[in-house]
Every structure is written in C-alpha cells, then in structure tokens.
C-alpha positions in Angstrom: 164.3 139.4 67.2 166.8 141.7 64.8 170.6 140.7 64.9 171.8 144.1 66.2 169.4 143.6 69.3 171.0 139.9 69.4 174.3 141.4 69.2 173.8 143.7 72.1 172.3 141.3 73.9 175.3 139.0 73.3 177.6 141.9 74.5 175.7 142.5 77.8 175.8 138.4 78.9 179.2 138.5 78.6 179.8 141.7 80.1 177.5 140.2 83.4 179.0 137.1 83.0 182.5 137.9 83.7 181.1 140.1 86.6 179.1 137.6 87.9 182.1 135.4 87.9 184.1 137.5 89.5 181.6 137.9 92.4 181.5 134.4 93.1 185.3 134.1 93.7 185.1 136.6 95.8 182.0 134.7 97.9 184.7 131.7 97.5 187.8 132.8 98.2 187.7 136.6 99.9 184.9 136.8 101.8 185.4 138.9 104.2 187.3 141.1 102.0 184.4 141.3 99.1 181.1 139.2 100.3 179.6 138.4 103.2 176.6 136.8 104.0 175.0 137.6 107.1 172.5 135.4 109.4 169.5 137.7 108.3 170.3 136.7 104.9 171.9 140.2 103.2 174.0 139.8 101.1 177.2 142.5 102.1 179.7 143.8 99.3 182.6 145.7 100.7 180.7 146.3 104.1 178.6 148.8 102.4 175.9 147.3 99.9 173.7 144.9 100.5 170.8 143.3 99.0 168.2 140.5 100.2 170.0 136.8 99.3 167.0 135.3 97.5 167.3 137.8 94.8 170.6 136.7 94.7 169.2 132.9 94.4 166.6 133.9 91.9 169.4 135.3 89.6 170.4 132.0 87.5 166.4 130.9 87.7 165.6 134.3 85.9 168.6 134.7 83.7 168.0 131.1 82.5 164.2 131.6 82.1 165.0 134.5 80.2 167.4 133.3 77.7 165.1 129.9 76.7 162.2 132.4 76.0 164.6 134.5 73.4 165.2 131.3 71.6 163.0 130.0 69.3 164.4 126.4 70.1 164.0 127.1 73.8 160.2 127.9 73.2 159.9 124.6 71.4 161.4 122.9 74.2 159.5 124.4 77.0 155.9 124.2 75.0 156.8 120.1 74.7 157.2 120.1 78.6 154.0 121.8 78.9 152.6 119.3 76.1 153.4 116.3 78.3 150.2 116.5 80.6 150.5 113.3 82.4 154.0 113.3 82.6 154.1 117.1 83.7 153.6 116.5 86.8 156.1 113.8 87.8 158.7 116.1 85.5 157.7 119.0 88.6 158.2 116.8 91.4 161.9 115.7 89.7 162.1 119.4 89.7 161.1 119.9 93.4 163.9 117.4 94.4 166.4 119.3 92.4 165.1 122.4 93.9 165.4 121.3 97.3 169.4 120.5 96.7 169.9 124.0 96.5 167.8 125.3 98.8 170.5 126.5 101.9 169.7 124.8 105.3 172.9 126.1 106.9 174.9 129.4 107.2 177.6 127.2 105.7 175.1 126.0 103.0 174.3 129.7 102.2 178.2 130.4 101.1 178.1 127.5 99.2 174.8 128.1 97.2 175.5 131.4 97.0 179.0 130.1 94.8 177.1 128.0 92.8 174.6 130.6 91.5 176.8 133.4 91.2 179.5 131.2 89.0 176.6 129.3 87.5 175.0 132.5 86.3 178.3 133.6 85.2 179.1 130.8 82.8 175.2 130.6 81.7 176.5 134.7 80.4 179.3 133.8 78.8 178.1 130.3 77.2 175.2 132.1 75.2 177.4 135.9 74.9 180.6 134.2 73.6 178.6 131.0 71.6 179.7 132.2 68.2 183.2 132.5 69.5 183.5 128.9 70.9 181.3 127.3 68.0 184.8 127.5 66.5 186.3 125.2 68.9 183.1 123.1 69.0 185.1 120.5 66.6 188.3 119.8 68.7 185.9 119.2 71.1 183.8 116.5 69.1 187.5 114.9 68.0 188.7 114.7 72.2 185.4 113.3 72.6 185.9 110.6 69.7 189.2 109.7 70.8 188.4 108.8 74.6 185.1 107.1 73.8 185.4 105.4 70.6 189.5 105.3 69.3 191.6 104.5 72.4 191.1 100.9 73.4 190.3 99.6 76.5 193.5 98.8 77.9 194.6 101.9 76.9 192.3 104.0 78.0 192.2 102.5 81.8 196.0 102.2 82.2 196.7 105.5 81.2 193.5 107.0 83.1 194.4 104.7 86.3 198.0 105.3 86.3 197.2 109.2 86.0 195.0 108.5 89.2 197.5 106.9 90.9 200.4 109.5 90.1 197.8 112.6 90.8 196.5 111.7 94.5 199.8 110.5 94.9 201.2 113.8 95.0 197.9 115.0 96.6 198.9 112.7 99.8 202.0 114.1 99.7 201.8 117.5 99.0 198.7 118.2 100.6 198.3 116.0 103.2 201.9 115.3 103.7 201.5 111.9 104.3 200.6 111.8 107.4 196.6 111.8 108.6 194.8 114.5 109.9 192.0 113.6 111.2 191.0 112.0 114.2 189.4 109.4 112.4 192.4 108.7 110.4 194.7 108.7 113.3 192.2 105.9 115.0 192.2 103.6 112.5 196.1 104.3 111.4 196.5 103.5 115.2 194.7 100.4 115.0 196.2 99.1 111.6 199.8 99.7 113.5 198.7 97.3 116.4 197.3 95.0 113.5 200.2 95.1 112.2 202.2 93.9 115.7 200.0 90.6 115.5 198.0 92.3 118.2 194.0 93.0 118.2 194.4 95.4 121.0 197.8 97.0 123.2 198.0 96.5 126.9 197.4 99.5 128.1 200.3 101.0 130.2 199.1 104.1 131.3 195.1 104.9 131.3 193.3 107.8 130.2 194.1 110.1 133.2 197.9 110.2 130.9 196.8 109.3 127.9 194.0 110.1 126.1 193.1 110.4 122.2 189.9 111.5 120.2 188.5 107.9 119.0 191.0 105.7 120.9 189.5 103.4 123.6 191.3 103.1 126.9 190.7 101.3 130.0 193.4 101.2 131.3 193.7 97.6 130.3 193.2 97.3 126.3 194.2 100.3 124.4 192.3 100.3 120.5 190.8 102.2 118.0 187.2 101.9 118.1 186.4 101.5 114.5 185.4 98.1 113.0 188.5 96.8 111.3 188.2 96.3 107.5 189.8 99.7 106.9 192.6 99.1 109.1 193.6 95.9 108.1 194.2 97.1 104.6 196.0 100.2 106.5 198.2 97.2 107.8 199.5 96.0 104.1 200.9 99.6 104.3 202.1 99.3 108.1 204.1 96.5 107.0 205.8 98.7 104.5 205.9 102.0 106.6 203.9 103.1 103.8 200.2 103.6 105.1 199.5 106.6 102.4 199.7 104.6 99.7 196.4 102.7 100.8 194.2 105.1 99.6 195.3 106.1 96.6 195.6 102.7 95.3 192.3 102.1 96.4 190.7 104.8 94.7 192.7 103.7 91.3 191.4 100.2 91.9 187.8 102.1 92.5 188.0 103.9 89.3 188.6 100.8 87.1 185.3 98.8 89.1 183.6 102.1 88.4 184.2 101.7 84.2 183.4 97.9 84.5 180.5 98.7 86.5 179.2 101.7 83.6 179.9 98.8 80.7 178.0 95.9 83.1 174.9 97.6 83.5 174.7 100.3 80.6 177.2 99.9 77.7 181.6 100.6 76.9 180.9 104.5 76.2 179.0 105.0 80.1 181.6 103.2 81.3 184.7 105.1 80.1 183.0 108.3 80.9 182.0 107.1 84.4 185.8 106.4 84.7 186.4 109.7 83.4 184.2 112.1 85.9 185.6 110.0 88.5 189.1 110.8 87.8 187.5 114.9 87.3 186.3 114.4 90.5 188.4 116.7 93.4 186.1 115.1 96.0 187.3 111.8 94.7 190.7 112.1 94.5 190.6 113.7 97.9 189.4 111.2 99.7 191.5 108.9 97.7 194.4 110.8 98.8 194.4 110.7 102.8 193.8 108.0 105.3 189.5 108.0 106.1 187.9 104.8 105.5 185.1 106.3 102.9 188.0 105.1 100.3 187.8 101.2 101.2 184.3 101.2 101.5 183.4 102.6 98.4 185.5 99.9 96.9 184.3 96.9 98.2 180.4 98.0 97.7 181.4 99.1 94.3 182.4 95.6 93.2 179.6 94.2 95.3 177.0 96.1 93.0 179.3 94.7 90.0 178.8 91.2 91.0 175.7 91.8 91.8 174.5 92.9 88.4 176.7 90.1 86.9 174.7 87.4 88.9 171.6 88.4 87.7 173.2 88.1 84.1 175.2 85.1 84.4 175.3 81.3 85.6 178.9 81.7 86.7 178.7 80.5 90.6 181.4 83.1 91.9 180.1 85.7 91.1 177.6 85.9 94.1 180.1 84.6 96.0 182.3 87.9 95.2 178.9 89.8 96.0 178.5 88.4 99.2 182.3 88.6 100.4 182.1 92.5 99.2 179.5 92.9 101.4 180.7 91.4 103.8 184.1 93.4 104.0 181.9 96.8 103.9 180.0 95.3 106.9 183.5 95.7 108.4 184.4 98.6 107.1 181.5 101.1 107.2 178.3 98.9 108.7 174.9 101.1 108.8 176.4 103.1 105.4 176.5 99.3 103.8 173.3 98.5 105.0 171.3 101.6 103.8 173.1 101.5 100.4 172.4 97.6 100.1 169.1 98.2 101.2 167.2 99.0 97.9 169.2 95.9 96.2 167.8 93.6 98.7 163.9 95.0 98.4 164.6 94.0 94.9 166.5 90.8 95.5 163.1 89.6 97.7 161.2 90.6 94.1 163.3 88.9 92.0 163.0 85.5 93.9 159.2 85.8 94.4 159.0 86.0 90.4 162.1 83.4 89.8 162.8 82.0 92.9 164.1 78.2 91.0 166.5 80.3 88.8 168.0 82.6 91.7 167.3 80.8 95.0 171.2 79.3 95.1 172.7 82.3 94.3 171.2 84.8 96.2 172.1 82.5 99.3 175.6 82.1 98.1 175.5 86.6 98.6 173.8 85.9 101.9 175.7 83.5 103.5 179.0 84.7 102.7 177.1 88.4 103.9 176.6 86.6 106.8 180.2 85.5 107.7 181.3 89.4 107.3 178.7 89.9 110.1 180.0 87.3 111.9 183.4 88.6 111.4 182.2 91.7 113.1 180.3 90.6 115.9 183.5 88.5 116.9 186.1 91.3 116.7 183.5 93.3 119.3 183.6 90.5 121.2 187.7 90.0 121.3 188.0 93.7 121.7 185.2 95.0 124.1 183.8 91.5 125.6 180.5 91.9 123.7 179.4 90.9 119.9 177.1 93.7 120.3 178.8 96.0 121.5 180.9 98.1 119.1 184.2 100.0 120.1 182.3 102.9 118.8 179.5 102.4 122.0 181.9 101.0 124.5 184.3 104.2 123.7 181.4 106.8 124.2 179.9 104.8 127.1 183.8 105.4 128.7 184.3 108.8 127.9 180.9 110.3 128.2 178.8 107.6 130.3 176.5 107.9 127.1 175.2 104.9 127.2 172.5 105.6 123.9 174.9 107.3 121.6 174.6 106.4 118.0 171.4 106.4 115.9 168.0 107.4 116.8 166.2 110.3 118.0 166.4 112.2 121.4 169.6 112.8 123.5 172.3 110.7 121.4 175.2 112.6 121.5 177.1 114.9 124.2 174.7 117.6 125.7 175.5 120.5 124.4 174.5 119.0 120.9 170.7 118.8 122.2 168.3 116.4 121.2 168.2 114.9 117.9 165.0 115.7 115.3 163.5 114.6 112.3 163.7 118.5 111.6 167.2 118.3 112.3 168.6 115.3 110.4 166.1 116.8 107.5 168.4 119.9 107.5 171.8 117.8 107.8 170.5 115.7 104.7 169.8 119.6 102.9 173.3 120.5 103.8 174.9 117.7 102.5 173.0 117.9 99.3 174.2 121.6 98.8 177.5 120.8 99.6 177.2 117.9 96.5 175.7 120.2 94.3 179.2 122.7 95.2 182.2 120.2 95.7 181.4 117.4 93.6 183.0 118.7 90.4 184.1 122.3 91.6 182.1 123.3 88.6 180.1 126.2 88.3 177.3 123.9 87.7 175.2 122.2 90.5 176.8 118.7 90.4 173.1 117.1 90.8 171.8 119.0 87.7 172.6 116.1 85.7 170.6 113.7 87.5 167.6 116.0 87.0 168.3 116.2 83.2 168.5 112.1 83.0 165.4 112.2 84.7 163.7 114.4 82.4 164.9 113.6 79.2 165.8 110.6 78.7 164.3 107.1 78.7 165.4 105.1 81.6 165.3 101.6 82.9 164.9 99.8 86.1 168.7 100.5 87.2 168.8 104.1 87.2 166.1 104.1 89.5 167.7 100.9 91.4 171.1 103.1 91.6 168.8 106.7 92.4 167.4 104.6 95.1 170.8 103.8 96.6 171.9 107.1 96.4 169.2 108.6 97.8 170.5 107.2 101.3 173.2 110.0 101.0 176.9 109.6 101.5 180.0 109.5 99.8 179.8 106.4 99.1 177.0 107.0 96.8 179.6 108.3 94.7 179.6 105.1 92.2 175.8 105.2 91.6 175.9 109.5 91.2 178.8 108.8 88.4 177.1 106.3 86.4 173.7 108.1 86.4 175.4 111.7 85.3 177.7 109.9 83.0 174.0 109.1 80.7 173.0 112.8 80.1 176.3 113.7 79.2 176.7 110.5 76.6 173.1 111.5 75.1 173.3 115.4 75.3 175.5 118.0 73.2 174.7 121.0 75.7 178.7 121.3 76.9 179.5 124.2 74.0 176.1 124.9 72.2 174.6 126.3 75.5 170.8 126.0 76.1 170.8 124.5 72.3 169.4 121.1 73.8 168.1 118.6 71.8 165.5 116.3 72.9 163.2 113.9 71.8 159.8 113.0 73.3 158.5 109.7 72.3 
C-alpha cells in the first residue's frame, strides 16, 4: 500500500472519527434534539434521515475488519486465528458470548449500544488516523505506567489511591446525592438502621397503613420495619449513631478497593493487583454505588474478602482464615442472600472437588467456612422470626403478601409479581440478563469501549488458569456484585497488552 494512499486514508479516519464521535453524544446526551431511535429500529437524525439501526451496529465490525486487513501485522494476526484449528472453534464461541453483550434486548438497550458503537467507531478512527501523532506521547505513557506499577510502593500507592476514593465519592454523596437517599430501597433500609439504632428490631406501629404507608416498609398496624435482611442496616447504624449515614458507603467502597488490590496480588501477582485497585477507582459505576445508601456497597465487601480468604485457605495452614471466609459469608447472607448464594455457588462446586481429591488436608477448614456460613444463616432465619413470626418467612414475602396478597412473589416462573407485570419467562429473564449485559458493556467504564471486551481479549490471548475461569464462573451469575471478579480478569489483558496507544498494533503469542 503507497504512503500517500496511507496518508489519505489516515486523513479520512480521523475526519469520520470525530464525526462519529460527535454522533454518539448526541445519541447520549440530545436525543431528541439529534438522534432518535425508533421501535422499528430506524435510526432518526434531526427528524428527517433515517437509516436501518443494524447498519449502524455493523459500523465498528466493518470499520475494524477493515483496518486489520490494511495492516500487514493485522493479516498476521488474523491468519494465526485461522491457524489454531482446534482451538478456533472455542475462540468463536468466546466470540458469540461477546457478541451476545451487545446484541440490544431493550429499547433502552438500543440507546445504549447504539453509544457504544458510534463512540467506539469514533475512537477506533482517530486511534489508527492520529497514531503517528500520539506515538509521541507513547513514552509519558510507558513512564505513568512504570511509576504506578513498579516505583510507588505499596503503602503509597493504596493510601493515596484509597484516600482519593474516599475524598471523590465523598463529594459525589454530597454533591450528587446530597446526602440523603433516593431510592426506595435506601430509604427502607436507612429506616431500619434508625430503629437499629433506637435498640429496637422493629417500631410499634402507631398508625397503620390506611395513614401511613411507604414503598418497602412493612406495616401492620402493630410492627412497623423495613423489609430487608439487616446486614446493610446495621452498618447504616454505625452512621445513625453519628447522624452521619452517608459516610457508610463511601468508606465501604474505599475499604472494597483495598480487598480488591489484595485480592489481584492473592491470586495473580503485585502488578494485577494495583491495576485492579486502579480500574476500580476509574470505575463511575463504582464510585456511584459507593457514594449513596443501596446495599450492593456492603455486599460487595464482605463477599470480596470472603473470596480473599477463600483463596488464602487453600494457600495457607493459618486456621482463621476460613474462619474469616465463613463469617464473610455469613454477613452477605444477611446482606444480599440469593446474590451470595449464586456468586458462592461455583466456589462451593469446587470446594466439593477439592475435598474429594484432598479431603485429610482440607476437611477442617472447609467446615470452619461452613459452620460459621451456617450461623450467618442462622442469624437470618432468627431476625425473620423476631420480625415477621416466621424463620422462613422474609420481610420481603410477608411485605408483598400485606400489600398485594401475593402470596408467591419472589423467584420462579409464572405470576410472581403484581399483574400488570405478567407472567415471568425463561424468554424474559433471558432478555433482562441481555439488558444488563449491554448496560455493562456502556456504564462500566463510560468508555467508548464495550467494558466486556477485555474479558474476550483475556480469553483469547492469553494463557489462563483455573481462577479466571473460577472468577468467569462467578460472574457469569450477573450483578454488581460481580464487580470484583470483572476487575481482576480485565486488569490481565491490560498488564500483558500494549494496545492503549499503538491501536490495533497487538502483539500476541501463540504457543
């Protein structure tokens, strides 16, 4: 290919680029203004144009396709793929997966695909049009790099990048959320941790719902509660104490970073730990939900150090350490129960392996994580009991059973929820899992870049062991508090691969 062809072709990506960029903040920010997306999936600019949305979707596909064939490296690189025979195929299905994250299942998830692949398109343009440009830069970059991972020691580096953490949703709970909650969540459990906080479990109720009646708050007309277990509250309550509930979260989610860089160093090494502390702190969706009053915060804690103690008594004789495991899983019993049981649930399918093959060297410990599991159950069971008159029934079910004589709301499928929902699917909750993958992909980072791409480069590049797919596993029962495990497996790519300024330049080795 001749340099003045190069040249032009440099001059048109960028040229696009910025266009395409501009387009996507538009989709995100002026919609109605500059892009709309109707139900019959057009595409409408300024009313007038429009254009079918899956070309639209196509657009970073082709323009990536495009760009790889014009480079002699990115030839090499896609005839080794096609070299890999045997492994080909299980390299297409990661790329299904992939796929299907950014597949829209909702009108919702349409806007926020259509983002992604407008802005991602846009910063592919400008990477490869305006490469010789920030090859200049590429240096400071390597030195910033250097200095995080290698020069700044480990106090250091978490004080400063914890104490940022702190100080940043801070002023998000402030400024943002002006300390108060918003949510009707929020406002339960802040509710609850208050009557915690009286030496109460539950209020006499004064007046009953007929006068008083709040989203989430159970009343009888005799006890007056929120209906949420109460591990999220009674750390609400520390706050209570101090009039000072929204400082719970944030120091949390500083206390969450620091587990997540131990947790990186644990199971991989010092340099994925500091960078797993690092896209944490990056993370809007993590300081967000560090910054108000929702329990996702507390939970994410306490099963983040029961994955760090879990590791660490597979690795070591120390006897605490499943004892830490099991009271960390205990409290997220309490906090968030069927999230702690599908994250948990891989690790235990591999806890029952583990003991079949050494069952003398691990028998005591894992019983030590059981039994003090156990006593967080326990723990729950009683409080339904003290609060609604029966272990097993939850404030959640005796609140929905009041309110909406619902008697089967909660899991499952069928009628579970108020009628004008319908019937829940498998077609249904495999749309809701779509929706919430796109919306990853889009808020995760609030980069251009689908947030899950990394996962599929890790997958497909790299040699991995036994805990990325233990941690994949987890994750793959999706919530926020699959954060953890998402950070630690992006945070390998991005240690192993120099793609950040020298574009689609991509080394790899195949074995």
């Amino acid at each position: 290919m001749s340099r003045n062809f190069k040249t032009i072709l440099k001059i048109f990506a960028t040229l696009f680029g910025f266009i395409f960029l501009f387009l996507s903040i538009g989709l995100r920010y002026s919609m109605k203004n500059i892009i709309n997306i109707e139900d019959n999936g057009f595409l409408i600019f300024n009313g007038r144009f429009s254009f079918p949305y899956i070309i639209l979707w196509l657009s970073p596909w082709i323009i990536t396709f495009i760009l790889i064939l014009q480079s002699k490296l990115g030839r090499k690189i896609l005839i080794s793929f096609i070299k890999l025979k045997g492994k080909f195929f299980l390299l297409f299905l990661w790329f299904l997966f992939f796929l299907f994250t950014l597949i829209p299942q909702k009108m919702d998830g349409k806007i926020m695909i259509g983002y992604l692949v407008l802005a991602s398109s846009g910063f592919v343009l400008l990477i490869y049009g305006l490469y010789p440009l920030l090859k200049k830069y590429q240096g400071y970059l390597i030195k910033i790099k250097s200095i995080i991972l290698y020069q700044i020691n480990t106090k250091n580096f978490l004080i400063l990048l914890s104490t940022l953490f702190f100080i940043i949703s801070n002023l998000i709970s402030w400024l943002v959320f002006e300390h108060i909650p918003h949510i009707m969540d929020s406002i339960a459990q802040c509710f609850q941790a208050r009557i915690f906080a009286s030496g109460r479990l539950y209020l006499p109720a004064i007046y009953d719902n007929y006068f008083f009646s709040f989203f989430s708050i159970f009343n009888d007309g005799e006890r007056w509660y929120g209906i949420y277990p109460f591990g999220h509250s009674l750390l609400l309550m520390l706050g209570s104490f101090l009039k000072m509930e929204w400082i719970i979260n944030p120091l949390l989610g500083t206390l969450t970073l620091i587990i997540f860089y131990y947790l990186g160093k644990e199971i991989y090494d010092e340099k994925t730990g500091r960078l797993t502390a690092l896209l944490s702190f990056i993370s809007p969706f993590f300081l967000f939900m560090s910054s108000e009053y929702m329990n996702h915060s507390s939970a994410l804690l306490f099963l983040s150090l029961f994955i760090l103690f879990y590791f660490r008594t597979l690795k070591s004789a120390k006897i605490f350490y499943p004892l830490f495991a099991g009271i960390s899983l205990g409290m997220g019993v309490n906090i968030r129960p069927l999230t702690t049981l599908a994250i948990s649930f891989p690790f235990i399918i591999y806890s029952l392996y583990l003991l079949i093959k050494f069952r003398s060297k691990l028998l005591l410990k894992f019983f030590l994580i059981v039994l003090f599991t156990l006593l967080g159950v326990g723990l729950f069971f009683l409080y339904n009991y003290l609060t609604t008159g029966n272990p097993f029934i939850s404030g959640y079910k005796a609140y929905y059973a009041l309110e909406f004589h619902h008697t089967n709301f909660g899991l499952g499928f069928g009628k579970r929820s108020w009628d004008w929902w319908g019937e829940h699917t498998p077609l249904r909750g495999f749309i809701q899992t779509g929706n919430n993958l796109n919306a990853l992909n889009r808020y995760l980072f609030e980069s251009p870049i689908p947030g899950l791409l990394l996962i599929f480069l890790l997958f497909i590049t790299f040699a991995q062991n036994f805990s990325d797919y233990l941690l994949l596993s987890s994750f793959l029962f999706f919530s926020f508090l699959a954060l953890r495990l998402f950070l630690l497996l992006v945070s390998r790519p991005l240690l192993w691969s120099p793609f950040l300024i020298r574009g689609f330049r991509t080394y790899i080795t195949f074995k």
